[in-house]
DOPA-909902 format. One record per atom (N, C-alpha, C): x, y, z; residue in three letters. Coordinates in steps of 0.02 Angstrom, whole numbers, padded with zeros to 5 digits, always signed. Layout:
# residues N
XYZALA ...
This chain:
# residues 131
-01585+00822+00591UNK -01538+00776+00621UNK -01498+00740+00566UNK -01439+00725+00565UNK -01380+00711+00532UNK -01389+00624+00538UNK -01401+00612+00457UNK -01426+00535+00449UNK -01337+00503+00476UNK -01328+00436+00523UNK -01258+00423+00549UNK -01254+00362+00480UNK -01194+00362+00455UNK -01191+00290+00404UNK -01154+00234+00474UNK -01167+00163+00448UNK -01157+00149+00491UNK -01058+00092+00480UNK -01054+00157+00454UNK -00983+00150+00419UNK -00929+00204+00485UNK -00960+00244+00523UNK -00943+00300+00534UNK -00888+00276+00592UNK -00834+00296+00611UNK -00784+00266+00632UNK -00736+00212+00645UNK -00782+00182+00584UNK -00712+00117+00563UNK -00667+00115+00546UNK -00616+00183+00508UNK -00551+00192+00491UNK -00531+00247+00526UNK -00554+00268+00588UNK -00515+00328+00617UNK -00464+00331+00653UNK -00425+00271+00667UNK -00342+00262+00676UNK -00299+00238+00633UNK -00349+00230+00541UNK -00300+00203+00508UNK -00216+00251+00478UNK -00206+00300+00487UNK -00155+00327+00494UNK -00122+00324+00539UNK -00127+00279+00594UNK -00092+00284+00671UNK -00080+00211+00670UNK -00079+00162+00621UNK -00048+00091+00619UNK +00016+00093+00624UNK +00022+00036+00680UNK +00099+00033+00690UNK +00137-00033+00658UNK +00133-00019+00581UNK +00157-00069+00542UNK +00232-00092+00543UNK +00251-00144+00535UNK +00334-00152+00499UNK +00371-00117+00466UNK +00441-00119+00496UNK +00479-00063+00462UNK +00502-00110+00375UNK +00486-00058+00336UNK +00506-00060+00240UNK +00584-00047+00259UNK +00637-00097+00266UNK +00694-00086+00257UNK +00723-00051+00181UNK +00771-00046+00189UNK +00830+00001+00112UNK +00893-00025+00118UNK +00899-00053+00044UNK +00970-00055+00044UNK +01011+00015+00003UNK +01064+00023-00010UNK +01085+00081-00044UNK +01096+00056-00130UNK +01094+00088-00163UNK +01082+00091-00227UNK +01135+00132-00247UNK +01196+00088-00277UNK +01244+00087-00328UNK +01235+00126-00390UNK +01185+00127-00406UNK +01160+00162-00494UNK +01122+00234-00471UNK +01133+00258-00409UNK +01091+00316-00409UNK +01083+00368-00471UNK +01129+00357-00484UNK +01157+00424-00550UNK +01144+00398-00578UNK +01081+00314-00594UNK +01031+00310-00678UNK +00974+00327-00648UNK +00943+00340-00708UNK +00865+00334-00667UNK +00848+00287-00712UNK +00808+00239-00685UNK +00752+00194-00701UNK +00714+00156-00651UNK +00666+00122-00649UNK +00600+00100-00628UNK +00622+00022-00590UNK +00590+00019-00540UNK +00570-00054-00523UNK +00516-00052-00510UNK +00504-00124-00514UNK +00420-00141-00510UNK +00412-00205-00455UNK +00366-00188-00431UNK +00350-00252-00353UNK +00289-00235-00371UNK +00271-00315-00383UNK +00207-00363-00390UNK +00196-00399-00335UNK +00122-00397-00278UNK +00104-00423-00244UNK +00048-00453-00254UNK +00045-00526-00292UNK -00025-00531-00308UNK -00054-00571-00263UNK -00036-00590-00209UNK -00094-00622-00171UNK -00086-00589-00083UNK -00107-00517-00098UNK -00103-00462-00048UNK -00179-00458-00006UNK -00173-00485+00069UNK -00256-00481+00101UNK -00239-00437+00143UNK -00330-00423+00161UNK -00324-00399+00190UNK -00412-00388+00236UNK -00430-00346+00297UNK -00509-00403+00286UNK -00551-00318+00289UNK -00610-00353+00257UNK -00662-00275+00273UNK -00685-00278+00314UNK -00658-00193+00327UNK -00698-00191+00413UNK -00766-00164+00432UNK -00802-00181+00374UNK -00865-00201+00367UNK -00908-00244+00397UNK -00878-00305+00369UNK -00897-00366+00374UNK -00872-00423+00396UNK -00779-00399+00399UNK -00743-00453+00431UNK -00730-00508+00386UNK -00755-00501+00326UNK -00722-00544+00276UNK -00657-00533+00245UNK -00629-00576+00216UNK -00551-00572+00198UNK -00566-00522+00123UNK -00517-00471+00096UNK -00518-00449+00040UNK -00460-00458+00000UNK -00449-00477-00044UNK -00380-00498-00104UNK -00339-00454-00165UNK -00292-00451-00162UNK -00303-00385-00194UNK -00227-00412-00233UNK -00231-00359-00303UNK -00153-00380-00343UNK -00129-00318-00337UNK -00069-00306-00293UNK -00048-00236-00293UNK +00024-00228-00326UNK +00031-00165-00365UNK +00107-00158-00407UNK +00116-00102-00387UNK +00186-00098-00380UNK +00199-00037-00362UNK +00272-00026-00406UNK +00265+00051-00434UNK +00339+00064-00468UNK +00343+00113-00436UNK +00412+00111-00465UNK +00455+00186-00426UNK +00525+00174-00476UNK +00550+00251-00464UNK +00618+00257-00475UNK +00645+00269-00409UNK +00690+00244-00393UNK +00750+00252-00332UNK +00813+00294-00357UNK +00800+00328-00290UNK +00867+00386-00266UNK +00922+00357-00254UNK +00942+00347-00197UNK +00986+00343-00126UNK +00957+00257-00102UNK +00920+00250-00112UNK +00913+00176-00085UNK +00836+00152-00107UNK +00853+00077-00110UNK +00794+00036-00148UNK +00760+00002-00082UNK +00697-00032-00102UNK +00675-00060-00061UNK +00691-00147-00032UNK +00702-00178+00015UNK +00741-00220+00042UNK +00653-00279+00025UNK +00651-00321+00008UNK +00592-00353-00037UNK +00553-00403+00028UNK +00633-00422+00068UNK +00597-00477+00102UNK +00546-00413+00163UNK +00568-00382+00190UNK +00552-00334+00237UNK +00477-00314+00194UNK +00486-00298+00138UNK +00416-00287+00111UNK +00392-00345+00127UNK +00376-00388+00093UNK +00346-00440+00120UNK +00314-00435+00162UNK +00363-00448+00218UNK +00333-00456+00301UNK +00287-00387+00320UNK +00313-00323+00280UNK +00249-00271+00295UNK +00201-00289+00261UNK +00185-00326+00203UNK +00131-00331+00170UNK +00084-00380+00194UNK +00104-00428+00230UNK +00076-00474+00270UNK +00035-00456+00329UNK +00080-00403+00369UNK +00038-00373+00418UNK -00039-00348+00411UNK -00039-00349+00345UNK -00122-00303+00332UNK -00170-00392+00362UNK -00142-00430+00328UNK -00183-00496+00342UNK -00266-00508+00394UNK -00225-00469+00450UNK -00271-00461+00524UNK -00299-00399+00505UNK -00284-00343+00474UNK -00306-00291+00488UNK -00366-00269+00461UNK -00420-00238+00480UNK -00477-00219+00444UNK -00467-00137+00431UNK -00474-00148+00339UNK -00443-00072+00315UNK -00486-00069+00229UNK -00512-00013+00241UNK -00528+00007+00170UNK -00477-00009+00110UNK -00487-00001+00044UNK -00457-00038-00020UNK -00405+00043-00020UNK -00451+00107-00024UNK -00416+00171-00025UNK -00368+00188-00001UNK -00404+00155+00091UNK -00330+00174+00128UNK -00262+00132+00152UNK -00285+00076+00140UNK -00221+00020+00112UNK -00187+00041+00060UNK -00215+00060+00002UNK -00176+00094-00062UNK -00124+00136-00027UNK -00179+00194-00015UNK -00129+00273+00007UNK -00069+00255+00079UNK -00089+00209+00124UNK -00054+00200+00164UNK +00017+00154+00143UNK +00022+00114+00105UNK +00079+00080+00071UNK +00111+00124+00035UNK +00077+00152+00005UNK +00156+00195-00045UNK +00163+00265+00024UNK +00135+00295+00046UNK +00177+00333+00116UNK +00214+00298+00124UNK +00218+00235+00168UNK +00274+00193+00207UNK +00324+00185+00162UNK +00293+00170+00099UNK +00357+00150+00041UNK +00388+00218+00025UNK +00366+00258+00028UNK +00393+00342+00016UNK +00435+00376+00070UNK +00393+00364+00126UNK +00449+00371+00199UNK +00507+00337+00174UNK +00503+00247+00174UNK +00591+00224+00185UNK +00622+00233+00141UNK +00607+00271+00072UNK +00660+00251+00027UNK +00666+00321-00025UNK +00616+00362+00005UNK +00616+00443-00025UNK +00646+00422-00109UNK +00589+00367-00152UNK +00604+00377-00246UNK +00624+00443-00280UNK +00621+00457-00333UNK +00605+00522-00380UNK +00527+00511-00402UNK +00496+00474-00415UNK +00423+00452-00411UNK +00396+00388-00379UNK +00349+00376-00380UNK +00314+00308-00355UNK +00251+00301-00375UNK +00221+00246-00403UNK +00158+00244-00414UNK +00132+00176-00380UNK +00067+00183-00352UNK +00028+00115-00327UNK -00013+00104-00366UNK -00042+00032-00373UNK -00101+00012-00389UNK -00116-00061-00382UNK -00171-00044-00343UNK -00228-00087-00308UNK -00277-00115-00363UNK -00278-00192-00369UNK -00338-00203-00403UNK -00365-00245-00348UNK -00428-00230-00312UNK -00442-00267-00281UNK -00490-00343-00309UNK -00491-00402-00303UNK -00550-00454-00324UNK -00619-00434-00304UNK -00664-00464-00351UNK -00737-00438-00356UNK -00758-00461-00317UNK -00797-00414-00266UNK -00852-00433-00210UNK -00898-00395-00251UNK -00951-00478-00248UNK -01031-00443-00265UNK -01041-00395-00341UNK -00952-00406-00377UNK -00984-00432-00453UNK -00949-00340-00455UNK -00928-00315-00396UNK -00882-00266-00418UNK -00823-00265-00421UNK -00769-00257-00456UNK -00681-00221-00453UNK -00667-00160-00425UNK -00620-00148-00380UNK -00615-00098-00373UNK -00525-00088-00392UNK -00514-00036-00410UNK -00446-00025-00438UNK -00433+00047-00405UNK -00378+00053-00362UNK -00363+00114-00330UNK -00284+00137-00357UNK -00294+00178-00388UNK -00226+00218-00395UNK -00195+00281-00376UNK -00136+00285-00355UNK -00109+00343-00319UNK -00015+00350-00329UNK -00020+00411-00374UNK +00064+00422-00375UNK +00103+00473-00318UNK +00140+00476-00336UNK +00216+00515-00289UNK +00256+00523-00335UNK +00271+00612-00338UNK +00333+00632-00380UNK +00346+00680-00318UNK +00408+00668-00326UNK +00454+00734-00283UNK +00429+00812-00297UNK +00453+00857-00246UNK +00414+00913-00266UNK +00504+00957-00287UNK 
């Protein structure tokens, strides 16, 4: 018999969140390439574990195409996690999708440092280059 963790269906609609739309503005310099960087350092969010709040410093770079990301609209998507109970992984991987959907970069990189629960860090990283 198949030991159950008792973890076992706590993120199985986290791909089916119906978050805030990541607005775009258009980007004048398409024809440079270089990097922006968005710093979110006081990013929550709660474990759905335990229902406690989790804190996290998230950066995200990218180079932009065709259009950049609209900051206040971030914001207000980044806020939404607040209520939500979501693993550190899939908060990571799920933010740069959304940020990759609205604004299709030439790369993107995330990273998650989450604050120490119980004397651990966790640091999640995940890029995006065009194919």
């Amino acid at each position: 018999m198949k030991n159950k963790s008792s973890y076992e269906g706590l993120q199985k609609g986290v791909r089916n969140l119906l978050t805030p739309k990541i607005e775009v503005w258009e980007n004048q310099y398409s024809d440079k390439i270089y990097t922006i960087r968005i710093e979110t350092p006081e990013f929550t969010c709660i474990c759905p574990k335990t229902g406690l709040p989790d804190f996290a410093d998230i950066v995200i770079e990218y180079s932009p195409r065709k259009f950049c990301v609209e900051l206040k609209s971030f914001k207000m998507y980044t806020i939404f996690f607040r209520n939500v109970g979501i693993f550190h992984e899939h908060f990571t991987n799920r933010i740069l999708e959304d940020l990759v959907r609205a604004c299709s970069p030439r790369w993107a990189k995330i990273t998650a440092v989450v604050n120490p629960r119980g004397g651990i860090t966790t640091t999640v990283i995940r890029e995006y280059k065009e194919r």
